[in-house]
N, C-alpha and C positions, 0 to 999 in steps of 0.2 A: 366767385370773385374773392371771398372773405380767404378759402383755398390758396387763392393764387398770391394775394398779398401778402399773408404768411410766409408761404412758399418762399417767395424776393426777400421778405424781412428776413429770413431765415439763412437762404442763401451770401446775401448782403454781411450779415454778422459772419459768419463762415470767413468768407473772404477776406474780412476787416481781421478776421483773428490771425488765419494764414500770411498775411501782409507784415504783423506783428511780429507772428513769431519767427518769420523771413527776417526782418530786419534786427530781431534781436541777436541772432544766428550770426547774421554780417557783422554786425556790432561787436559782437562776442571776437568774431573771426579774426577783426582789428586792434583789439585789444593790444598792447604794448603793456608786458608788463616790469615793472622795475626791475634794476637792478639791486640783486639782496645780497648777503653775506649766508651761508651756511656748511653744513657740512654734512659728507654722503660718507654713506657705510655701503660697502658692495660685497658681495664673494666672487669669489673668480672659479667658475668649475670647466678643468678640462678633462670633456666627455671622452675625447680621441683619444684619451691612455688607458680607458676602460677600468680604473678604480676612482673614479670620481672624485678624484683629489683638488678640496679645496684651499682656497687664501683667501684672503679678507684683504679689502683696501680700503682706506681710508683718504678722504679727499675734504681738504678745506679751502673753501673758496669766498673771497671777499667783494666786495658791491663793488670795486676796478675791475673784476676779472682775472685779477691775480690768483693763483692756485700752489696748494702742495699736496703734492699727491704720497701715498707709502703704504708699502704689498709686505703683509705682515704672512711669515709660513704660520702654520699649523701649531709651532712650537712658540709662536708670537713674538716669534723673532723677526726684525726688518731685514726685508731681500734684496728691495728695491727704491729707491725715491725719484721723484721727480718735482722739482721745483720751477716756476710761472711766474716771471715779478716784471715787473718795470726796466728791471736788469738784463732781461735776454731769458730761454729757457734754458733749462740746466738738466743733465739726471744726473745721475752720483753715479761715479764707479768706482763698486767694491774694491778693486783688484790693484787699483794704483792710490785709492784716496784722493781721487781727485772728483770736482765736477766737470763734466761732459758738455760743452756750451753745445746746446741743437741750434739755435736760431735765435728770433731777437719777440719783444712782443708785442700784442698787436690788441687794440680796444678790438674789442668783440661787436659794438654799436647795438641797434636793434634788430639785427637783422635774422636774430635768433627766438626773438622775444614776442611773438606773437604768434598765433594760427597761419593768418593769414600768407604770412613772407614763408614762413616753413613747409610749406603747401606748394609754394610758386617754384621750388626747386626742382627741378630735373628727377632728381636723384629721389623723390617723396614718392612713397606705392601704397600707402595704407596707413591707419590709425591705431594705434594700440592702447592699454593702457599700463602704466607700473607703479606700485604701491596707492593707487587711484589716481594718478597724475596722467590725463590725457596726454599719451607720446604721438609723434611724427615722424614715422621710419622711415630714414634713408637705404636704399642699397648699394653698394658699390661692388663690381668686379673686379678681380684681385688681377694683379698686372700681367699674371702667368696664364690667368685664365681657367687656373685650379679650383675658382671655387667661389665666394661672395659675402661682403658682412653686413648685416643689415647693425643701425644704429638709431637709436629711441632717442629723440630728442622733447621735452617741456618746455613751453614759451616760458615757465614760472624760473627755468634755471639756465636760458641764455644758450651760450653754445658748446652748455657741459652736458654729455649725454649721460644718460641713467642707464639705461640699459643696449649690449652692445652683445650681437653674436654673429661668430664665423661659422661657415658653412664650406663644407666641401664640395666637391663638385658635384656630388651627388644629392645635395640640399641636405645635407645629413648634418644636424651641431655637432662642432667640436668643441667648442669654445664658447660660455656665458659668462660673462658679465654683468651683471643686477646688481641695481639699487636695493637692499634691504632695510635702510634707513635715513631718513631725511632731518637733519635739526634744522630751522632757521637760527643761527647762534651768532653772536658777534667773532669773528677771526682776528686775534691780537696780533699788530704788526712783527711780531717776535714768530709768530708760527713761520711767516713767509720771509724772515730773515735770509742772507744766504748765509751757510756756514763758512766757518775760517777755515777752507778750503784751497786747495790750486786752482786753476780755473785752465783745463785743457782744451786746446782747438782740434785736438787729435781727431775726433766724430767727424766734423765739417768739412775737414782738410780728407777724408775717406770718403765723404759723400761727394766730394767737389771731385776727387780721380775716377769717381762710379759715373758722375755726369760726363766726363770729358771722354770715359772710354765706350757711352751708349751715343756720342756725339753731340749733345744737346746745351749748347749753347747761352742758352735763354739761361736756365737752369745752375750753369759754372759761374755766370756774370752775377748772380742775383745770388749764393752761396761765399763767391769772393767778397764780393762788398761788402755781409756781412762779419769776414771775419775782419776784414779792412776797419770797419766804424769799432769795432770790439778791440783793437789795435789801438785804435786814435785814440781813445775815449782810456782807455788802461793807461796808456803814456801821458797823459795830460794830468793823471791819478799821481 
């Protein structure tokens, strides 16, 4: 009898701790974590030209979710930018000196910022980790059907991914993207300024003729209105 009582006490405690560590688990899962300010150091290596030629990007991001991103060559020269504000998104093109208006911006919410929500997406197939930051890999197929990128997402950094790579269709990388370094830093409103720049529709105005010649409707309406409110909102300027 003394056996068996044991035995229950024993079992009982078991239980009591698996219940525990379930509900910590969940708890954990639900977590929502804030929104911070920092800034990511990545290298960009494209495997598919076979000398492993690297860049360095550099991404600062502030607790709105505003972002400016810029792809420094080897010679630590900038190649590229891309700028995230309250303003609209922008990239910069070399060629004319002008900014690129892509689209307009959007609160990111929480919907990034937990286990649990990054979990519930379609598009989620496994857990990784990068620089010890538990990630949440998305996959997606590429529209031709060539091939697929997966993409690491952290509830701690919302809906900027850390680590991102393309794959051919043979599952083979071509293309990584890594986080090599995380600061949590304050981002001075002066980073995410935009520059005394032109401000070109040209991009929008080539994606809105790409929608209207695959037929897609939905796509030209929601495209126009944006250059439409970027129209209103400059004339009233």
């Amino acid at each position: 009898m003394k056996k068996l009582r044991f035995f229950s006490a024993t079992l009982v405690s078991a239980v009591a701790v698996a219940v525990a560590v379930n509900y910590a688990l969940a708890r954990g899962q639900k977590q929502v974590y804030p929104a911070r300010s920092y800034r990511i150091v990545s290298t960009i290596t494209h495997l598919s030209r076979g000398d492993d030629l690297r860049t360095v990007q550099v991404r600062w991001v502030n607790a709105r979710g505003e972002w400016k991103q810029v792809v420094n060559n080897l010679d630590g020269k900038a190649s590229g930018m891309m700028l995230v504000t309250h303003e609209g998104r922008f990239t910069l093109d070399n060629a004319t000196g002008s900014l690129q208006l892509q689209g307009e911006f959007h609160e990111q919410g929480d919907g990034y910022r937990s286990a649990q929500s990054l979990m519930a997406s379609d598009q989620y197939v496994r857990k990784d980790k990068v620089l010890g930051y538990v990630t949440f890999v998305y996959r997606a197929l590429s529209e031709n059907g060539g091939g697929y990128m997966e993409t690491h997402f952290a509830p701690e950094f919302g809906n900027i991914p850390i680590k991102i790579v393309a794959y051919n269709a043979g599952g083979v990388a071509q293309t990584v993207v890594e986080a090599v370094k995380i600061d949590f830093v304050d981002v001075p409103d002066d980073v995410l300024k935009l520059p005394n720049l032109p401000v070109s529709l040209d991009s929008l105005n080539r994606d809105i003729e790409d929608a209207k010649s695959r037929g897609s409707k939905e796509e030209v309406d929601g495209l126009t209105a944006i250059v439409r409110r970027w129209q209103e909102k400059t004339h009233k300027q």
